[in-house]
C-alpha positions in Angstrom: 0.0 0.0 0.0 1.6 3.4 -0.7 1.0 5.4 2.1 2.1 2.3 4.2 5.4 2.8 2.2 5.5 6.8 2.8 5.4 6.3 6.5 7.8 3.4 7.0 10.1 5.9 4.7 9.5 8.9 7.3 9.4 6.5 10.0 12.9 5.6 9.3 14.5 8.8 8.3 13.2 10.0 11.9 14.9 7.2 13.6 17.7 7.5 11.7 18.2 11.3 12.1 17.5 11.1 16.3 20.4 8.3 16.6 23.0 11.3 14.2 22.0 14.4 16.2 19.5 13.5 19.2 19.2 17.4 19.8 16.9 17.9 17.3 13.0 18.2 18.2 10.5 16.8 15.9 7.0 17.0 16.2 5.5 13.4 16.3 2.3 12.3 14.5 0.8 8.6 15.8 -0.8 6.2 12.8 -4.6 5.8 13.7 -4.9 2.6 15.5 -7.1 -0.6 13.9 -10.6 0.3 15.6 -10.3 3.7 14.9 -12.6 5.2 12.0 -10.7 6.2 8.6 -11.1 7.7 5.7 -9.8 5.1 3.8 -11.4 1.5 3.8 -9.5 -1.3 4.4 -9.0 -4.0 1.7 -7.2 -6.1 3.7 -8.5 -8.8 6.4 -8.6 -7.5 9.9 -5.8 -9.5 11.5 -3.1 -6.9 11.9 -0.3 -6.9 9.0 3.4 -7.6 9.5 4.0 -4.3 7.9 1.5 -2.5 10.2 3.3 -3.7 13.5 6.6 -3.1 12.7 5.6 0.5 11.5 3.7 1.1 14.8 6.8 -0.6 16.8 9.2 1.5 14.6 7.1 4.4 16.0 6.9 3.8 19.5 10.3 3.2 19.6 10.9 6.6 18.4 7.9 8.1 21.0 10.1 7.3 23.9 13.7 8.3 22.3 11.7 11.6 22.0 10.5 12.0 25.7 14.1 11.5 26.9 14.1 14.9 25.3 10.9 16.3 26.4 10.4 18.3 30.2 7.8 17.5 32.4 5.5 19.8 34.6 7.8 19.8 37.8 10.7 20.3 35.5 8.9 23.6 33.8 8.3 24.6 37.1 11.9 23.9 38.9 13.3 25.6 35.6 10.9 28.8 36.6 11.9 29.1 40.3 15.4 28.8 39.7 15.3 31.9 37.0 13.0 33.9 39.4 15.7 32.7 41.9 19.1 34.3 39.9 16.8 37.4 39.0 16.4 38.5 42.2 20.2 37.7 43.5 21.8 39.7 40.8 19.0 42.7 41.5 20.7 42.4 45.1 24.3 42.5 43.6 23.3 45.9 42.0 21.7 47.1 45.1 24.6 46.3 47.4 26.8 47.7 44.8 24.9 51.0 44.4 24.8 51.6 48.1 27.0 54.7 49.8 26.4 55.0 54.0 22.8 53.3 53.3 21.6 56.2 51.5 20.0 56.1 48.2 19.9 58.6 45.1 17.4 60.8 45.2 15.1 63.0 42.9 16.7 65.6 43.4 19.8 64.4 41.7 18.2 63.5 38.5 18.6 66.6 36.7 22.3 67.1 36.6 22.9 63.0 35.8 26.1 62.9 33.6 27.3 66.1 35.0 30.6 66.2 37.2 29.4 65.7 40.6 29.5 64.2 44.1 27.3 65.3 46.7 24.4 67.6 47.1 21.9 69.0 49.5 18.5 67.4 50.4 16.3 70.6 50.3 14.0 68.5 52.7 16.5 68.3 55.2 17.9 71.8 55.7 16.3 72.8 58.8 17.1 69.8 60.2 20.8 70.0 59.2 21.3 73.2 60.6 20.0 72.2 64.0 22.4 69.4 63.7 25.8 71.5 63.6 25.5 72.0 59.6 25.8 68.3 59.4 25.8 67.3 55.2 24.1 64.3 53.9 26.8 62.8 52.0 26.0 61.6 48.2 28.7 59.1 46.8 29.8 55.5 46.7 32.7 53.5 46.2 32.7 52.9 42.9 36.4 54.1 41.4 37.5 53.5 37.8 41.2 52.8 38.5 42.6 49.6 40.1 44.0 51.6 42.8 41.5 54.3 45.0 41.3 57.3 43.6 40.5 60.3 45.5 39.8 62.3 42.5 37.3 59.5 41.8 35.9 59.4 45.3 34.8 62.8 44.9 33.3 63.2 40.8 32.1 60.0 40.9 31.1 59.4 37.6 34.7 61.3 36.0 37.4 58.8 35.2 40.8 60.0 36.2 42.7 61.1 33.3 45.3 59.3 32.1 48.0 62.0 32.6 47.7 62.4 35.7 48.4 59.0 36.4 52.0 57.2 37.5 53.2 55.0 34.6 52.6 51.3 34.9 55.8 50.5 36.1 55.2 52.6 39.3 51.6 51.4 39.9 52.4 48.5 41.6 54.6 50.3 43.7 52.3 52.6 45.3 50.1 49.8 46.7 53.1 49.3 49.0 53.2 52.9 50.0 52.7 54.1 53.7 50.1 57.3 54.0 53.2 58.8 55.9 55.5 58.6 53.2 53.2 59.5 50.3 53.7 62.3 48.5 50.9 64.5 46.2 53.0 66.3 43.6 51.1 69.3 42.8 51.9 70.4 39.1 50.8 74.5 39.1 50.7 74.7 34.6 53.5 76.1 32.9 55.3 76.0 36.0 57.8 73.3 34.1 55.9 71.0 35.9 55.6 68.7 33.2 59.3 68.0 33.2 59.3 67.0 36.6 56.9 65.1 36.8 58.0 63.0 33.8 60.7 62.4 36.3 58.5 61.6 39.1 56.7 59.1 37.0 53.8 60.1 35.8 51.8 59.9 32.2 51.3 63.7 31.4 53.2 64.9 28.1 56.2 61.9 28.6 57.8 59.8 26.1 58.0 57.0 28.6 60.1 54.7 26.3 63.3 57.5 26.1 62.1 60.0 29.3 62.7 57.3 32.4 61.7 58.8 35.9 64.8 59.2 38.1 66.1 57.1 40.6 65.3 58.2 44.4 62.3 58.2 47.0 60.8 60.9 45.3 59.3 59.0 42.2 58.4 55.9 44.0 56.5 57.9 46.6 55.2 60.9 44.9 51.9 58.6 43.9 49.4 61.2 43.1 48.7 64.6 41.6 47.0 68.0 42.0 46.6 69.9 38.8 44.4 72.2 38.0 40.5 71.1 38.5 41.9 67.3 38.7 42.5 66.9 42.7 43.6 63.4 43.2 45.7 63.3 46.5 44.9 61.7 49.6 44.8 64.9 52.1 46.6 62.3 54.8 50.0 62.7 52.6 52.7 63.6 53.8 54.1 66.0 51.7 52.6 68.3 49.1 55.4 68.8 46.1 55.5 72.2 44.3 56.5 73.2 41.1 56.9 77.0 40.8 58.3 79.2 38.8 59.0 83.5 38.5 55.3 84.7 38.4 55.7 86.6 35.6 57.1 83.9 33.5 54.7 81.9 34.1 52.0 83.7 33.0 53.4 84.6 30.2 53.7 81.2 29.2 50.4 80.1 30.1 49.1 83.1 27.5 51.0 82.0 25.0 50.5 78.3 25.3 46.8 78.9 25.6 46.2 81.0 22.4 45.0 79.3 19.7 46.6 79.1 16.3 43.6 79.2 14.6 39.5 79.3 15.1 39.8 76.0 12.6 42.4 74.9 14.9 40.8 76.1 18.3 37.0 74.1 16.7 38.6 71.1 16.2 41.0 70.3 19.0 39.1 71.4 21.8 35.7 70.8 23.4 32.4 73.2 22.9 33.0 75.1 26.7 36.9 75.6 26.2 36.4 76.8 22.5 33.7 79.4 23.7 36.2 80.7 26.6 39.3 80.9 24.5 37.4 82.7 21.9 36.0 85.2 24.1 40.0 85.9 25.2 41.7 85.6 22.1 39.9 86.0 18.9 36.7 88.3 20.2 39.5 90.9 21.4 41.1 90.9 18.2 44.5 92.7 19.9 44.7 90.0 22.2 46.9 87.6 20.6 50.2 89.3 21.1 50.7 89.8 25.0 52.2 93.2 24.4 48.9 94.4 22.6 46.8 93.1 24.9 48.9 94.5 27.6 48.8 98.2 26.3 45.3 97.8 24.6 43.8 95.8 27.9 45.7 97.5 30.9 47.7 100.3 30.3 45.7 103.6 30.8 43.4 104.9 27.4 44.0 101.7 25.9 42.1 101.2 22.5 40.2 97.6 23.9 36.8 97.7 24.6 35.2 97.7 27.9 34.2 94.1 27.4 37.7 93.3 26.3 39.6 95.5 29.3 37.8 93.7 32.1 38.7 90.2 30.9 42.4 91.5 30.4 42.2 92.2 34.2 40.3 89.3 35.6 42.3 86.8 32.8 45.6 87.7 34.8 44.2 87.3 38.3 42.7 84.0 37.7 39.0 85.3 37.8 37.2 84.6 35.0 38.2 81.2 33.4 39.5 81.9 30.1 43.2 79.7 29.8 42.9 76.4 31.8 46.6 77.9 33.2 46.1 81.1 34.2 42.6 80.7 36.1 44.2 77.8 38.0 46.9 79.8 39.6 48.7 80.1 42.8 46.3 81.0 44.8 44.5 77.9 43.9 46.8 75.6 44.6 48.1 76.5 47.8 44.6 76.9 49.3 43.8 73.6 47.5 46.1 71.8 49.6 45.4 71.1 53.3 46.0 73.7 55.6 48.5 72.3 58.1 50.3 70.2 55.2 54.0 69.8 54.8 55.7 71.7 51.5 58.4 70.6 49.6 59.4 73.3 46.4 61.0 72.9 43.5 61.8 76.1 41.8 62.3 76.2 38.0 65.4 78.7 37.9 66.8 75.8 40.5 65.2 72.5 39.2 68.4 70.4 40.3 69.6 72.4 43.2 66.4 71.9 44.9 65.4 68.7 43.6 68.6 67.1 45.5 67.2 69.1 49.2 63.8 67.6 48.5 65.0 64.1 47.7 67.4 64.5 51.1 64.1 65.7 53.1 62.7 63.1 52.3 64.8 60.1 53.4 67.6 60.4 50.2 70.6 61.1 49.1 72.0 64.7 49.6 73.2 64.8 45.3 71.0 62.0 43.3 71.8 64.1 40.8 75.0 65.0 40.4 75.9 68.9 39.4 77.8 67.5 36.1 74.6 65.8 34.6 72.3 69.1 35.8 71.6 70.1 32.1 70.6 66.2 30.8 69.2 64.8 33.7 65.5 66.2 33.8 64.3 67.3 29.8 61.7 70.1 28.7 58.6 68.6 28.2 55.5 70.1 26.5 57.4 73.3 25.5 55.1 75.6 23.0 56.0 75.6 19.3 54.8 79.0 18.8 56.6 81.8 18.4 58.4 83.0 21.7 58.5 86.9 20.3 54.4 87.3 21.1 54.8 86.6 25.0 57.8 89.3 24.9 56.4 92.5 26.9 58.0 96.1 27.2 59.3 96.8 31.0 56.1 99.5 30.8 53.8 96.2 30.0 55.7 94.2 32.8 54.9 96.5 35.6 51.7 96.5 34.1 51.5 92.8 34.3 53.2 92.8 37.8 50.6 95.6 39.3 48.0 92.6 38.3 49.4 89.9 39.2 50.1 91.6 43.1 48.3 89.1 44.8 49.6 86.0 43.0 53.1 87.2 43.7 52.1 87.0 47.4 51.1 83.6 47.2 53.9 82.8 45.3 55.9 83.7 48.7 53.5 82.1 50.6 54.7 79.1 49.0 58.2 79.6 48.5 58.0 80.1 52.6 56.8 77.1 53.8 59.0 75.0 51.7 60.6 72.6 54.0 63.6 72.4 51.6 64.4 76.0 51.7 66.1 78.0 54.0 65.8 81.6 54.2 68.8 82.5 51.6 67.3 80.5 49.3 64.0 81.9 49.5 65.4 85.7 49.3 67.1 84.4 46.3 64.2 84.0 44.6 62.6 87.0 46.1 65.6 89.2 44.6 65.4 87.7 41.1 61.0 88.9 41.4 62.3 92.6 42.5 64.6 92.2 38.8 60.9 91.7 37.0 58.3 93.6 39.2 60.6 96.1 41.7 58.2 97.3 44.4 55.2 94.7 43.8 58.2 91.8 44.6 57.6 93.6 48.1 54.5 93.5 48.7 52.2 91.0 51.3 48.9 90.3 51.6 46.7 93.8 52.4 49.2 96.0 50.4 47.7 95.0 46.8 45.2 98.1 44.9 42.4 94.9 45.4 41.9 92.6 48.5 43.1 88.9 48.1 40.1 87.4 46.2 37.3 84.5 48.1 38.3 81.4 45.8 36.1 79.1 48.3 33.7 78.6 45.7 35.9 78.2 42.9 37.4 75.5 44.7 34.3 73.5 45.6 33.1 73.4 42.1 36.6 72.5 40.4 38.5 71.2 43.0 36.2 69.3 45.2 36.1 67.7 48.7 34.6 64.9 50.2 32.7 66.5 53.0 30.8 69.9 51.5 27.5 69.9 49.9 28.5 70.0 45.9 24.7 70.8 44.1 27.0 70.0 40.7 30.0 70.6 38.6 31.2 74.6 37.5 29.5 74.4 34.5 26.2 74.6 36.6 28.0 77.0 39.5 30.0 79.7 37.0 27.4 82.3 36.7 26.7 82.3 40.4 30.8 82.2 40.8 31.3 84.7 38.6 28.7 87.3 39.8 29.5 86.7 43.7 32.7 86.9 43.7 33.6 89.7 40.5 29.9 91.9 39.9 29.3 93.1 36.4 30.4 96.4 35.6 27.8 98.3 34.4 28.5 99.2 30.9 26.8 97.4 27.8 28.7 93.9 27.1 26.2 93.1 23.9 27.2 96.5 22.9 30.7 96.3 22.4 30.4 92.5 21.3 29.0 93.8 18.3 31.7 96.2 17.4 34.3 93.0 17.4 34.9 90.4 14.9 34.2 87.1 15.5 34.2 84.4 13.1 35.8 86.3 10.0 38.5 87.1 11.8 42.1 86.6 10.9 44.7 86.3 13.8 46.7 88.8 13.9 49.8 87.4 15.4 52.5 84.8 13.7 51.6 81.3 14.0 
């Protein structure tokens, strides 16, 4: 009978392909049984066929192959439990995970997510904080993105520490093995030459790490985090805080130059949205501003030709005010009060890199000459030196007392520093003092009260750049600087929109060399 032949075919084939590959599934259809009704009548007698019976045994052979396969009820439902089970111990990972002094994110936070932040105030809780000796509710956790803790981390909690300002990987192993009261925070002020030292020390910044190898000492091996700028990453437990400085003057001239921009092309497409709107207010919407010189004579000096606009961010450029250049708004001033107030100093002037390199190394625990005075001028390279051209930071002695009448206050906190050096005696420090009177004259003598403006409040500027583990932080500068800004420097009152209009923006062509 055909169909009899189809089946035993199928029948076969089924078998055949269950015994190659038995992790298959195929859907079984059962031959209707003798005294069951069909469709087709039977010419044959109604004692059962050979055929028939060793289709049917064919197929119940291949019934129970198939169930070996098959899950029962209590399977589906240990199956079930078991997933419910995993579901609700990894929702318990992520819970114990996202947890910071049993507190939990709030509402409140939502709308500055992605932002650089680490704590805030519960508006609900005010009154109660107040009454409770201004106690803060604290907003972190312990999440860090480095192998080894980072403060930095600790405090913008969702900001990765940048790889510059981390130790090369040689030294990382190292610093797992330092004591808090041998560690040392290296604290890189920009344009300082702190880039060549602390290639030295060990860390990523602008090195060649295959042909600039960190010196030998206790210095590099100890020196295991940094403090530049808005990226505070040193345990405030260390026990000493290692400054690069440098002749104030110099530095900011420096910083000017390395900040200008070669081009707005250049300026678009190297930097990100907020820096390329601050460096174009400075250097291309003052159109005189890219040679210090004019901008000295145009910005500061007495009927110069700048607009208002322009003149006031000549003045607040220089004292670190308004935040223009990454290296002159992060200044000095910052630094030091950046740094805890009882810490130990070490200094490491740039006009005597190896002199006082060697007395820090000794204070420390080393040798009195790790570098000896013969290999002074191949021992620590320039690093991250500007390519452009030196003659547009070059300023008139008029424009330097200019400069120096500005920068009053910084040169006090540049004595600050220089006089809590631990390395330093008093010759040393008058040294340097004599070489500022060279540059500024009278200004070189002046201390904290005697400047034409008071020393300026930076407590909010360092809150919202700097950070710190134990004060309120409602979110990152970019929310703060309009509150900074007005608070600490009010508006003038002359029309800004006015004289932006009179300036050239995008057309313009630098005027400088490049």
């Amino acid at each position: 009978q055909p169909h009899h032949t189809h089946t035993y075919l199928y029948t076969h084939m089924l078998l055949h392909g269950l015994k190659e590959d038995p992790n298959h599934i195929y859907i079984m259809c059962a031959l209707p049984s003798n005294d069951s009704s069909s469709s087709r009548p039977s010419t044959t007698t109604s004692t059962t066929s050979p055929f028939k019976s060793k289709v049917r045994s064919k197929i119940q052979y291949a019934k129970s192959y198939a169930q070996r396969f098959t899950l029962s009820n209590n399977d589906h439902t240990k199956i079930q439990y078991t997933f419910a089970i995993a579901i609700v111990v990894m929702l318990l990972i992520i819970h114990i995970l996202s947890i910071s002094d049993g507190n939990d994110i709030s509402s409140t936070n939502q709308g500055v997510i992605g932002l650089r932040f680490s704590y805030y105030n519960n508006n609900n809780n005010q009154n109660n904080q107040k009454d409770n000796n201004n106690k803060l509710e604290i907003k972190t956790n312990q999440f860090t993105h480095s192998k080894i803790n980072s403060p930095y981390e600790q405090i913008w909690i969702n900001s990765p520490l940048p790889h510059w300002a981390k130790k090369t990987h040689a030294f990382r192993k190292i610093e797992s093995t330092i004591p808090p009261s041998q560690r040392i925070c290296y604290v890189h002020v920009g344009k300082a030459g702190g880039s060549s030292v602390g290639c030295s020390l060990g860390f990523s910044l602008h090195c060649n790490n295959h042909t600039q190898l960190p010196l030998e000492g206790r210095m590099p091996q100890r020196a295991t985090r940094m403090f530049h700028a808005d990226t505070y990453d040193c345990h405030d437990d260390s026990a000493y805080f290692l400054f690069i400085v440098r002749n104030p003057v110099e530095r900011v001239k420096s910083a000017f130059l390395y900040d200008r921009p070669k081009s707005e092309k250049e300026l678009k497409r190297t930097t990100l949205p907020e820096d390329y709107r601050r460096r174009k207010e400075y250097y291309l919407d003052c159109p005189s501003f890219g040679v210090m010189e004019r901008m000295v004579q145009d910005g500061l000096a007495k009927g110069g030709g700048a607009s208002d606009v322009c003149k006031r961010r000549a003045v607040t450029a220089l004292r670190g005010e308004r935040h223009f250049g990454c290296h002159m708004y992060f200044n000095y001033q910052f630094h030091l009060e950046g740094i805890p107030k009882e810490a130990e100093v070490l200094v490491i002037r740039n006009e005597h890199l190896v002199r006082d390199w060697n007395s820090a190394e000794h204070t420390v625990g080393g040798p009195k000459e790790i570098i000896p005075p013969e290999l002074a001028n191949t021992t620590i390279k320039v690093v991250n030196k500007s390519d452009k051209d030196a003659r547009d930071k070059e300023l008139s002695r008029e424009s330097t007392r200019l400069v120096c009448r500005e920068l009053c206050n910084e040169i006090v906190n540049y004595k600050k520093i220089l006089r809590r050096a631990l390395n330093l005696n008093y010759g040393e420090v008058e040294r340097s003092v004599e070489e500022l009177r060279e540059t500024c004259g009278k200004y070189a003598d002046y201390e904290e009260g005697d400047c034409r403006v008071p020393m300026p409040d930076i407590g909010e500027k360092l809150i919202n750049t700097r950070g710190y583990e134990d004060l309120v932080m409602e979110g990152s500068y970019h929310i703060n600087k309009d509150k900074l800004e007005n608070t600490m420097h009010p508006k003038r009152m002359d029309n800004e929109e006015e004289a932006q209009a009179l300036m050239d923006d995008d057309s313009y062509t630098l005027p400088y060399s490049v």
